[in-house]
N, C-alpha and C positions, 0 to 999 in steps of 0.2 A: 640426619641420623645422629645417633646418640656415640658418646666416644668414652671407652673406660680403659679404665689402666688399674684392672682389679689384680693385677696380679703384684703389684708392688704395695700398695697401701689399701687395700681393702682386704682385712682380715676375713669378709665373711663372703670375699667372692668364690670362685669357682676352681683357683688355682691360688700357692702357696706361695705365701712372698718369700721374697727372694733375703737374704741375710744381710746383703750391701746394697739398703736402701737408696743412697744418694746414687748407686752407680747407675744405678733402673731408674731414677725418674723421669732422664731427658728422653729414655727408648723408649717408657711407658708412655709421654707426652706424646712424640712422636706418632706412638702406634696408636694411640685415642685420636689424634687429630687424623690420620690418613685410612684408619679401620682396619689397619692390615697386620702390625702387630699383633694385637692380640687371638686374632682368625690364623695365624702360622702356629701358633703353639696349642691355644686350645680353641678350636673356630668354634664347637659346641655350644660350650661355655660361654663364649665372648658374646656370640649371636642369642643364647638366651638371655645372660645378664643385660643387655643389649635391650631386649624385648622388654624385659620387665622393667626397666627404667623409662622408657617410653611410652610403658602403658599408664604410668603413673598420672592421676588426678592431681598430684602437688608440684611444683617445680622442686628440681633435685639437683644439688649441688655437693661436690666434694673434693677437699684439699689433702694433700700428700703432711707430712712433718714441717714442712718448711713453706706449706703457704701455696702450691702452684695449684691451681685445680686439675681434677681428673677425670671426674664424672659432669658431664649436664646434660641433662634431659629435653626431651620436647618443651616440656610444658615449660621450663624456662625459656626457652628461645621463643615462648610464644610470649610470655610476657614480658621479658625483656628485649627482644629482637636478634638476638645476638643466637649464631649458631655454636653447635659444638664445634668446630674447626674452627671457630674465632676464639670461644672461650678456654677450651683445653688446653694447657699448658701455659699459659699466662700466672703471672705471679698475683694473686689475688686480684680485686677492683680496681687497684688504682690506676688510673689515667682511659680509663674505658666504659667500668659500669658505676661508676660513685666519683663523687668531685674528688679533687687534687687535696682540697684542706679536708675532707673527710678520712680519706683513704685511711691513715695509718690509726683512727680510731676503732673503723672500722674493721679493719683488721686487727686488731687486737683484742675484740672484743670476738671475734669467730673463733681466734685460735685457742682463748682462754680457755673454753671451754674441751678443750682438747686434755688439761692435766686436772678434771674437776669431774665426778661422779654424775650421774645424769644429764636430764635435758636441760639447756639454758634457751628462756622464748628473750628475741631483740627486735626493735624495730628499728628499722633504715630504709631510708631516700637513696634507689638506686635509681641510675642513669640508663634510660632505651635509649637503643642506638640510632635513634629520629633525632634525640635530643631531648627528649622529653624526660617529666622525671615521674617514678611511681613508687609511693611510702610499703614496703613489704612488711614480712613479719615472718619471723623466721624461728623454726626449732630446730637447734644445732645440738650435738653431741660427739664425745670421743672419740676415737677408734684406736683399738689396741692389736700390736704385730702380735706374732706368732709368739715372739717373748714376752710379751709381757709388758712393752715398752711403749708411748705412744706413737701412734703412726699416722696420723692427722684426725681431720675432723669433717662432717658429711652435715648437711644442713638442709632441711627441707622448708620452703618458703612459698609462700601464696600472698596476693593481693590484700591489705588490708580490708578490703571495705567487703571483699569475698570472704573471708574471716567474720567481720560484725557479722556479713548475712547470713552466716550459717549458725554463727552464735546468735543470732536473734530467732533463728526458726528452731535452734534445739530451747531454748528458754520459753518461747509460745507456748512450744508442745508441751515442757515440763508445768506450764501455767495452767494452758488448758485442762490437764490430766490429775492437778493437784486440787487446786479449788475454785473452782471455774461458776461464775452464775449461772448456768445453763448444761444440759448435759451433753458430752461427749462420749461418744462410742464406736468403736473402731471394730468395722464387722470382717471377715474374709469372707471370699468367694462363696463357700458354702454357707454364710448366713451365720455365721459361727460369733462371738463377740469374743475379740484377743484382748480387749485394753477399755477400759471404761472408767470414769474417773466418779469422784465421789457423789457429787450431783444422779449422775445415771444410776448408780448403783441406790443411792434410797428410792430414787423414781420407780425402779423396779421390783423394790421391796426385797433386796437382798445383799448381803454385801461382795463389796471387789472382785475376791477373789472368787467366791462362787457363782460366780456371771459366768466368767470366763468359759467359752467351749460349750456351752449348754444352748441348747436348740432355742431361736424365741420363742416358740411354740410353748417350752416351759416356762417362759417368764411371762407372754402376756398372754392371759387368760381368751378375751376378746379383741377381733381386732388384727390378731396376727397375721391373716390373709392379706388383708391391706398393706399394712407393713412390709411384709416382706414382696408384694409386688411393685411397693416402690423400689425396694433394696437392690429388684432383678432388673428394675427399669434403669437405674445408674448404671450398673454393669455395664446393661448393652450400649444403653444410649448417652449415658452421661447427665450431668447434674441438670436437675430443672431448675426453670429461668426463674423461679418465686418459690418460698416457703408453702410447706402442705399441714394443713390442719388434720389428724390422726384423732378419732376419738378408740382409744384402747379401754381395757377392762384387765388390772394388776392386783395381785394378790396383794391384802395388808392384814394386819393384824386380828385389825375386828368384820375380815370377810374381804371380798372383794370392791376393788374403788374404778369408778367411772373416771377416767381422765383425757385430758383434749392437750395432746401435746403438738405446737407449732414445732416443725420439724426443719431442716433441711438437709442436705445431702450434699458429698464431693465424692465423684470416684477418686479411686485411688493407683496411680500408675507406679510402675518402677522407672526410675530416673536413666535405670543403667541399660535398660534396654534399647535396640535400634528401634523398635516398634513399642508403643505402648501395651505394657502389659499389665492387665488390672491387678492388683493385690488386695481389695476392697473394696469399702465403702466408707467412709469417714459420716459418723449420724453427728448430728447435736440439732440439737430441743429444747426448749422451753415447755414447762406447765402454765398451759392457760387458762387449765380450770374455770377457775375460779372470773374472769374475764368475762369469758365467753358465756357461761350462767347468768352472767349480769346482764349481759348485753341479751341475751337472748328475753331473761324477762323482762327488758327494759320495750323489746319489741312486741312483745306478748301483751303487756300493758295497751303497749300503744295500739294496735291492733284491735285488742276488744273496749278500750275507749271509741275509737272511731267504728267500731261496729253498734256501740250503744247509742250513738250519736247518729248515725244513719238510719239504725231500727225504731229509736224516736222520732225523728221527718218521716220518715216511712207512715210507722203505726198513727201519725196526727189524720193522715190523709183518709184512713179506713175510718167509715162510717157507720160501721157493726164493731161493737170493741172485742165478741170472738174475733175476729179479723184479727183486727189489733193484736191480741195476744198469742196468735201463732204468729205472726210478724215477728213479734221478738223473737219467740223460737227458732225460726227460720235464720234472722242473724247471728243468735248466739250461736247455734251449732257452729258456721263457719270456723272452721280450723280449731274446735272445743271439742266436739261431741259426733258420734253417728248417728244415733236416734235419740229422740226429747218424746216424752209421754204427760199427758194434763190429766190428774185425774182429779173429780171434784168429791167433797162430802156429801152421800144422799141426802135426801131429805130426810127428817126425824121423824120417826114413828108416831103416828098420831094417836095412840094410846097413852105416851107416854113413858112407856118401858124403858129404864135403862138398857143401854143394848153399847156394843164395840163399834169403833168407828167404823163406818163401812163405805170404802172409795168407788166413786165411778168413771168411766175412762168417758173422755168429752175432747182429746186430740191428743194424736201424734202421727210422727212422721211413716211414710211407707217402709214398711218390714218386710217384703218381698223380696231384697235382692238389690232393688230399685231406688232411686233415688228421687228426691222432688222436696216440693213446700209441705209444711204439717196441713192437716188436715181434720176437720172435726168428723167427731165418729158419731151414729145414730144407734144408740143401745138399749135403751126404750127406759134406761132409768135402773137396769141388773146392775146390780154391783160386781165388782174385781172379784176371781176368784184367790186372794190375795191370803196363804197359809198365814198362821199364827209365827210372829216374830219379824215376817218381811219388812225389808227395810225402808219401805214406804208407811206402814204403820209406825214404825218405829221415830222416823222423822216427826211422823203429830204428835205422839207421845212427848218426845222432847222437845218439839217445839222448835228442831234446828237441823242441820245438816246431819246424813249419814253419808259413810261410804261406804262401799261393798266390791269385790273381786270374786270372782271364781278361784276355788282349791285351788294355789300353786302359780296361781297367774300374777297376785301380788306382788309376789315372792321374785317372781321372773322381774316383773319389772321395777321394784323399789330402787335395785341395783343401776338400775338403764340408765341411770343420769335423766337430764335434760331435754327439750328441743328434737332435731331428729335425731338425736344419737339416741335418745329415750326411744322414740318410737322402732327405730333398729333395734337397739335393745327387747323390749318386748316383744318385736316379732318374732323371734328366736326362741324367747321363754315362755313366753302365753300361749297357751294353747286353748280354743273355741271350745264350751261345753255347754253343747246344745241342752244336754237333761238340766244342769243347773239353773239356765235363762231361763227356758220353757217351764219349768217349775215354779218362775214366781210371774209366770205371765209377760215376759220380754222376749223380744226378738232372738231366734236360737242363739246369733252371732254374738251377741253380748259378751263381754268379760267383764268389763267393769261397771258398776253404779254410780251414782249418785244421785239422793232422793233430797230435795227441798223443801219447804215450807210456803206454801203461799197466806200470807198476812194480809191481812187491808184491814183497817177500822177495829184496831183489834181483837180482831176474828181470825181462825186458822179456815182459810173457804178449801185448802185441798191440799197436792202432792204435785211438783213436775220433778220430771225423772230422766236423770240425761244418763244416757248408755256409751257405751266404747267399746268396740270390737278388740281382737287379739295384736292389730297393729299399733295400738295406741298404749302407750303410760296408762298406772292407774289413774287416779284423780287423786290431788294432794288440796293440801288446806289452801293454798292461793285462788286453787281451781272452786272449793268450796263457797268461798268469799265472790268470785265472780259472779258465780253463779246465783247466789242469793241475792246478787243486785239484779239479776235479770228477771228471779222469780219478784220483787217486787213491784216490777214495773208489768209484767203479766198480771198481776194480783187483782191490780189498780185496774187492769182492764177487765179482768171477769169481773169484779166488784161491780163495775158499771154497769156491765153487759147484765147480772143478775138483778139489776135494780133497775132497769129500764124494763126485765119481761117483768115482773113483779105490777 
């Protein structure tokens, strides 16, 4: 139990000191060391001041005018060893909690503080009463009577290396929060962000202070589902064992930006409770953007290398070079395309007339719904019914790649980033329009085009045309470039195939 003697030298106890300090010390002593004292005149008082010394997180220590202490608390007795009945009334340290040759330094260095304005921090090597020793750290300051006069000094002290630790996790935090490589954000309960440091705050395309308190829902565009089902999974369950990759979608300047942020998560407990009570969610992130793009077409490469490398052993084996050249088809589509169309240049008019290119379909793949190998079509030699401008004409005209989107589909997906987060992307934004596919002769499901050139000998012999429904990216210039290697190596095998029926 805790032992005070607030009614002689502690001006800001519960009761008035007395005018003849030195004659109350020895009863004050007295009545701190046996608890009885101060419960005969004011028990209220005594038993609350009592309380609130004890509930104290710091060790608490305090001497009269002349040096004897009056107050010590649990927290000291726990890290010292020494109880209030040993310590109360004793004349300072010496010969108990601090060596013999210490003592009168030590003491003089506590009482100074007693005739000098504010806090004085000291550090001393006191004595547990095992014997052992342990270096404190101490903030002491004045205390003043009722006159005006001093009347000792109170001193609150904790463990050194409990000090570093707490000074090392207020400095983290002030690290983390000020210029941190990576983002920190500090969510509550409701998903809410209190504290976000500079990193986060350009991540999200806004600054500091207008983060604060604002729904995610207003900050990230796409994505936020995700997000905040991780947010509710720390809650309940607590931090996952590995980082999660998050592809969101953030407002920037020039529109909205696809981003892949590596994330992780710490809930967030109160220390001071008996049961853990969550207070949030601690986020920080990195952008990996940029990483992750690389790496993905680095697999994409690799991918439709070994798929051209497989479609060539493949197509050597077919002894019809039709064959052959839906074989390619057949492998470039893998993880490119949904349907591939061959269409060849008819025959020329044997009059002679100048006349428009006019294309005829000679394979593609099932447009039913259905899935399988391409297939050659048997159309007796009609041409495409192929409107003025289509982008299969448009391809022999220039002699090179087009591409083409349905109204609004582009637009969906230019934004979609990458990889599957593209393909997520676009499924959200693109939406199937059957009149526009069916209009220029492709599968209703179509969204996207892209029309080729097939070359051999330098001759344009035709058009392959690879399509993409609404869950797929448009098709970008990398996609254009593949694909041209694959229409060459088709080319080379109608070329054949037409010069074998010839």
């Amino acid at each position: 139990m805790s032992a005070s003697r607030s009614e002689t030298t502690d001006p800001r106890g519960p009761d008035e000191p007395e005018p003849d300090h030195e004659s109350d010390s020895g009863a004050g002593a007295g009545a701190g060391a046996d608890g009885g004292g101060g419960a005969e005149r004011d028990g209220a008082g005594a038993d609350l001041l009592a309380a609130l010394l004890d509930g104290m997180d710091a060790a608490l220590c305090a001497f009269d005018a002349h040096g004897v202490i009056t107050h010590w608390n649990r927290e000291a007795e726990r890290i010292l060893g020494w109880s209030a009945e040993e310590a109360v009334g004793r004349q300072g340290f010496a010969g108990w909690a601090v060596r013999t040759a210490d003592a009168d330094e030590v003491q003089a260095r506590l009482m100074a503080v007693m005739d000098t304005p504010g806090r004085q921090v000291d550090e001393f090597a006191l004595l547990r009463k095992d014997g052992g020793r342990v270096l404190i750290r101490t903030q002491s300051s004045g205390m003043r009577g009722a006159d005006g006069k001093p009347a000792g000094v109170y001193s609150a002290f904790s463990e050194v290396h409990e000090q570093i630790d707490l000074e090392r996790s207020i400095a983290l935090s002030e690290a983390l929060f000020d210029d941190a490589s990576w983002g920190v954000v500090l969510v509550d309960v409701d998903l809410r962000p209190t504290v976000v440091n500079g990193y986060a705050a350009r991540a999200l395309g806004s600054g500091r202070g207008s983060v604060l308190g604002r729904p995610l829902g207003e900050l990230v565009v796409q994505g936020v589902e995700e997000l905040e089902a991780a947010l509710h999974h720390v809650l309940a369950e607590g931090a996952p064992k590995s980082a999660a990759e998050l592809w969101v979608s953030v407002h920037a300047p020039d529109g909205e930006r696809r981003r892949c942020w590596r994330s992780g998560f710490l809930r967030l407990a109160s220390p001071l409770a008996e049961e853990p009570v969550p207070l949030g969610v601690g986020w920080m992130f990195q952008d990996v953007t940029e990483s992750k793009l690389a790496a993905q077409e680095a697999d994409r490469l690799r991918f439709r290398s070994s798929q051209l490398y497989r479609a060539g052993r493949a197509a050597a084996e077919c002894e019809d070079p039709m064959e052959a050249a839906t074989v390619y088809l057949d492998f470039a589509l893998a993880g490119f395309a949904d349907h591939a169309l061959i269409d060849l240049v008819a025959e020329e008019r044997q009059d002679g007339a100048a006349a428009p290119v006019r294309l005829v379909r000679v394979a593609e793949t099932p447009s039913g719904g259905g899935s399988g190998p391409s297939m050659t079509v048997e159309t007796g030699g009609i041409p495409v019914r192929y409107m003025t401008g289509h982008p299969a004409l448009q391809a022999m005209d220039r002699n090179g790649a087009v591409r083409a989107s349905a109204p609004g589909a582009s637009a969906a997906s230019a934004g979609a980033g990458a990889g599957s987060a593209a393909s997520a992307g676009a499924a959200q934004g693109a939406v199937s329009s059957p009149a526009w596919a069916t209009a220029r002769q492709w599968p209703p499901d179509s969204v996207h085009a892209l029309c080729t050139v097939l070359r051999s000998r330098g001759r344009s012999l035709g058009v392959v045309t690879f399509l993409r429904g609404a869950s797929r990216a448009a098709f970008e210039r990398p996609d254009a470039v593949y694909a041209e290697d694959v229409t060459i190596r088709v080319a080379a095998a109608l070329d054949l195939s037409g010069a074998l029926s010839d």
